[in-house]
C-alpha positions as a Python dict, from the first residue, in 0.01 Angstrom:
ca = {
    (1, 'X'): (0, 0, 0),
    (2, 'X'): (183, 165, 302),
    (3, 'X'): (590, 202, 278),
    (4, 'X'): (666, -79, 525),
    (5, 'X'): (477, -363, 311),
    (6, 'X'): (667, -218, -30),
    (7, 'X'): (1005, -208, 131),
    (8, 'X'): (954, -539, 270),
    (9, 'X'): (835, -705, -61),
    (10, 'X'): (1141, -527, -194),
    (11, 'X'): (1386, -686, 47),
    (12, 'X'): (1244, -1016, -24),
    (13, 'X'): (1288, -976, -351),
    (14, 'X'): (1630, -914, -321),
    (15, 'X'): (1707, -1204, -40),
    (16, 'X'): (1497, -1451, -303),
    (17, 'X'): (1733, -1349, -564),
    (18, 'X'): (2022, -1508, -362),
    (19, 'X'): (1805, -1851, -288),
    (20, 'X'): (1865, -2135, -548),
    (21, 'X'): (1486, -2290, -527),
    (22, 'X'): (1606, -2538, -837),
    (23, 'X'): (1768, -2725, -512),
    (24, 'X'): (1544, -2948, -388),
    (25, 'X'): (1682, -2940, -16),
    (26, 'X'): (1637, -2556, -2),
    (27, 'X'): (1222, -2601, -118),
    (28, 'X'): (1200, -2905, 165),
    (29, 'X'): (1317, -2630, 391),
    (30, 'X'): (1046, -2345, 263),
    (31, 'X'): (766, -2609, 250),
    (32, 'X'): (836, -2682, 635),
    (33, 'X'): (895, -2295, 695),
    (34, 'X'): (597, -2208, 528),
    (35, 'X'): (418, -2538, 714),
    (36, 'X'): (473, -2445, 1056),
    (37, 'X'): (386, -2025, 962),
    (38, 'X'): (57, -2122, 881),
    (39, 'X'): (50, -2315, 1194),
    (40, 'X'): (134, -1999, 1400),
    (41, 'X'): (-77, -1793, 1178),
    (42, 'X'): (-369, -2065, 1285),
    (43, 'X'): (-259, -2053, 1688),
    (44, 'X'): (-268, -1653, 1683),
    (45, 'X'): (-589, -1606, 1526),
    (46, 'X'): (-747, -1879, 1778),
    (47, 'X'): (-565, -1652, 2033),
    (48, 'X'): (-737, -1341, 1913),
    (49, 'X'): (-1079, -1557, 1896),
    (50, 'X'): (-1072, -1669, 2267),
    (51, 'X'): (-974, -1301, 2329),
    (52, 'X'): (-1276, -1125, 2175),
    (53, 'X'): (-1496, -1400, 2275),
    (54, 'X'): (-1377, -1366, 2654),
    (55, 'X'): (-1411, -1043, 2707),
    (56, 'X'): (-1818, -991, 2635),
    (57, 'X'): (-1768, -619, 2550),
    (58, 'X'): (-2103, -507, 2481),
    (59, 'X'): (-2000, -146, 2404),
    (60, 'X'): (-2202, -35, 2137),
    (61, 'X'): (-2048, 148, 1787),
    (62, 'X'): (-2216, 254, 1509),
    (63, 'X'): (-2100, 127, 1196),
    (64, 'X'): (-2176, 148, 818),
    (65, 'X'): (-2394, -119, 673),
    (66, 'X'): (-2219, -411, 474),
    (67, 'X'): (-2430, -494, 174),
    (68, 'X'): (-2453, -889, 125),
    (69, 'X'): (-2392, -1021, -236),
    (70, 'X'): (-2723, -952, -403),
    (71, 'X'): (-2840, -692, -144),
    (72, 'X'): (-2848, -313, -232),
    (73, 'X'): (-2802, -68, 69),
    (74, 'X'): (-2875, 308, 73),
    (75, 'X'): (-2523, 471, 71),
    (76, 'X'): (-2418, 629, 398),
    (77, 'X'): (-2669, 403, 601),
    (78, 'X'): (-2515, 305, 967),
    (79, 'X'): (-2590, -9, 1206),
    (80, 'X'): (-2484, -54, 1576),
    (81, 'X'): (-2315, -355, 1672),
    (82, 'X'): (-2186, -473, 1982),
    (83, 'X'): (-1758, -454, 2013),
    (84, 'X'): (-1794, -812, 2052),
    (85, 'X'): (-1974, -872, 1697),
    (86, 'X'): (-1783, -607, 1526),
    (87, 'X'): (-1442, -791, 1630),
    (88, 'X'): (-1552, -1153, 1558),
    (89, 'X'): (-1690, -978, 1194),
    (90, 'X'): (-1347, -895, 1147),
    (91, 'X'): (-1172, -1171, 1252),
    (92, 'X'): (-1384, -1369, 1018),
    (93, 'X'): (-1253, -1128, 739),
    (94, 'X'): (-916, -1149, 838),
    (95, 'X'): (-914, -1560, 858),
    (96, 'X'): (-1110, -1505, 507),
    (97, 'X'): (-842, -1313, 345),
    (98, 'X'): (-516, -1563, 511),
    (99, 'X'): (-713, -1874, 394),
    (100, 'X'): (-758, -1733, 30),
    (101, 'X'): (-348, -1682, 33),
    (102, 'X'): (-295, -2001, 202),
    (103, 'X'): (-531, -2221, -61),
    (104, 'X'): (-390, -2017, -406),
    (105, 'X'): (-21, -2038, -252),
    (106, 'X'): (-70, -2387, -203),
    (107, 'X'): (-222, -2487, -556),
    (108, 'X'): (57, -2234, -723),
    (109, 'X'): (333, -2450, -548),
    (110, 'X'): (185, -2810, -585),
    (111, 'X'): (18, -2819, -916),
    (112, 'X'): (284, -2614, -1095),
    (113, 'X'): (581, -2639, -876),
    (114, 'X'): (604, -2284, -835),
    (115, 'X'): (836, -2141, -508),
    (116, 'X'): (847, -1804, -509),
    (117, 'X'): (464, -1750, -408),
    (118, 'X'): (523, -1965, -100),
    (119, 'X'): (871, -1784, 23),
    (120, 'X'): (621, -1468, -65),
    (121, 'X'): (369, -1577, 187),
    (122, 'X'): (612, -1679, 450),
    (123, 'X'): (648, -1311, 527),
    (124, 'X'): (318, -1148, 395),
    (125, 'X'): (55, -1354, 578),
    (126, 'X'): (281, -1292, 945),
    (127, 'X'): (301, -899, 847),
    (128, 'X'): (-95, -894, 803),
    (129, 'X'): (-151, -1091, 1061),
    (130, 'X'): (75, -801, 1234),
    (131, 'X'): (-82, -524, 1106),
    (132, 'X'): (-429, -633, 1163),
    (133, 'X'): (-565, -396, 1450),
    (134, 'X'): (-756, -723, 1600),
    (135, 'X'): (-362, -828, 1695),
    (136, 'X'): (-280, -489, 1830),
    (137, 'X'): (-539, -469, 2038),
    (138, 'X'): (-594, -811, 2140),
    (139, 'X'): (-258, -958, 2167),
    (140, 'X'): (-49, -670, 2183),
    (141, 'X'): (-240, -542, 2396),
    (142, 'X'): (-239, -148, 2257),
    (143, 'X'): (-528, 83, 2329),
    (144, 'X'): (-833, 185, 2100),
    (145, 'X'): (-745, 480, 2019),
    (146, 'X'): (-652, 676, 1737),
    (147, 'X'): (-626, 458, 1468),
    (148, 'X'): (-703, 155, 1629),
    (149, 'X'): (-1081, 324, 1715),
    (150, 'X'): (-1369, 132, 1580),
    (151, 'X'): (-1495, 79, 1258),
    (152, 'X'): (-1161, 64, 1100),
    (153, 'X'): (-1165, 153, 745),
    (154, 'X'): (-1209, -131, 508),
    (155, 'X'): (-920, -222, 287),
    (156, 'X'): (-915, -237, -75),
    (157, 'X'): (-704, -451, -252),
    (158, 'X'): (-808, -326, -580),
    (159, 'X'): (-782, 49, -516),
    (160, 'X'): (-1062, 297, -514),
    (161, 'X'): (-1354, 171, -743),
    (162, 'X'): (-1571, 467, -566),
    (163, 'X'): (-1513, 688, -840),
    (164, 'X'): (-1601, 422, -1106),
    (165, 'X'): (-1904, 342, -933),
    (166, 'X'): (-2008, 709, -916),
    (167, 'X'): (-1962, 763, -1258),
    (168, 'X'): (-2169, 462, -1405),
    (169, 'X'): (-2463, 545, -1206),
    (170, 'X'): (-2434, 906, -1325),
    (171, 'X'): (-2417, 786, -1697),
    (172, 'X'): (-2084, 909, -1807),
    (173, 'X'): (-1954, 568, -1910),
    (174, 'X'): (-1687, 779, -2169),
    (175, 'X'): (-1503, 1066, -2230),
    (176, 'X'): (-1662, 1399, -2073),
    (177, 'X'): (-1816, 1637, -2335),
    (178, 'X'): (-1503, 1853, -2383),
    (179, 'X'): (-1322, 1524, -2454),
    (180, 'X'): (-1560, 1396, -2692),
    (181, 'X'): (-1537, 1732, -2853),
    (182, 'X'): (-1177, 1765, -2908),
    (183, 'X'): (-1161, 1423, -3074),
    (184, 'X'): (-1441, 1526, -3314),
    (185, 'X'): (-1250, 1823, -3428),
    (186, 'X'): (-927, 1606, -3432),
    (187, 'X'): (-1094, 1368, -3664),
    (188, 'X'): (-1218, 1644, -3850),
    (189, 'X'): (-904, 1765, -3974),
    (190, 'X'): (-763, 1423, -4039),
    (191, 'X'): (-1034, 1378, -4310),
    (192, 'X'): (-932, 1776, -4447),
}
């Protein structure tokens, strides 16, 4: 999580402090807010579609091999990939990831009347929408380079499970040997 997103969930969770959402004019307001966000949200990734689609860049990139659900890949293997396919794979992950927001926001607010998700996603779908390179490059018009060259780096929501994964396939599922040694002696002298 970069600084900008945590000091912007932090100022939102100071302005939401301030909002009385038991008044039923004030959630009319957020319902249309959030309404017409998704909206825009909608428009600017249809933007970014007829972008990537329209400009048939058939630059090729090497890229690392996306294992399907089901599918094992060798680790490290690459494919190449067309600009073109590489954006419209990622704009399909993006619209993925706003639509998952969009469809658990929604059920939290109408099936338990819960607010605060919804003035939540008012301001984090827009801000990944934002951040997205797809937007800086194809809207914003910003050059590839630097951190906007492709592949990008895949986000994970959950943190690093590299290093769990590793471990597993190596066997050590516990403690290391020096840890499973220590407690031994530990529980030795509790039965002394």
């Amino acid at each position: 999580m970069d600084l900008k997103f945590s000091l912007l969930l932090f100022v939102l969770m100071l302005v939401m402090r301030e909002i009385d959402f038991n008044d039923s004019g004030n959630v009319v307001i957020l319902r249309i807010a959030y309404g017409w966000i998704q909206v825009l949200l909608a428009a600017g990734l249809l933007i970014v579609f007829f972008q990537v689609r329209g400009k048939h860049d058939t630059t090729q990139i090497r890229v690392p091999v996306v294992a399907k659900f089901g599918e094992t890949v060798p680790e490290g293997s690459m494919e190449v990939v067309t600009v073109r396919d590489y954006d419209l794979e990622q704009l399909k992950k993006l619209v993925i990831q706003l639509s998952v927001a969009l469809a658990i926001t929604a059920l939290l607010h109408m099936k338990w009347g819960f607010t605060h998700p919804l003035f939540f996603q008012c301001f984090i779908n827009p801000y990944k929408f934002y951040e997205s390179p797809l937007t800086k490059l194809h809207i914003l018009g910003h050059p590839a380079k630097g951190a906007l060259l492709r592949p990008w780096p895949e986000e994970k929501p959950f943190g690093d499970w590299s290093k769990f994964e590793k471990s597993e396939k190596s066997g050590a599922s516990g403690p290391g040997p020096e840890k499973k040694k220590a407690k031994e002696e530990k529980e030795n002298k509790k039965k002394r």
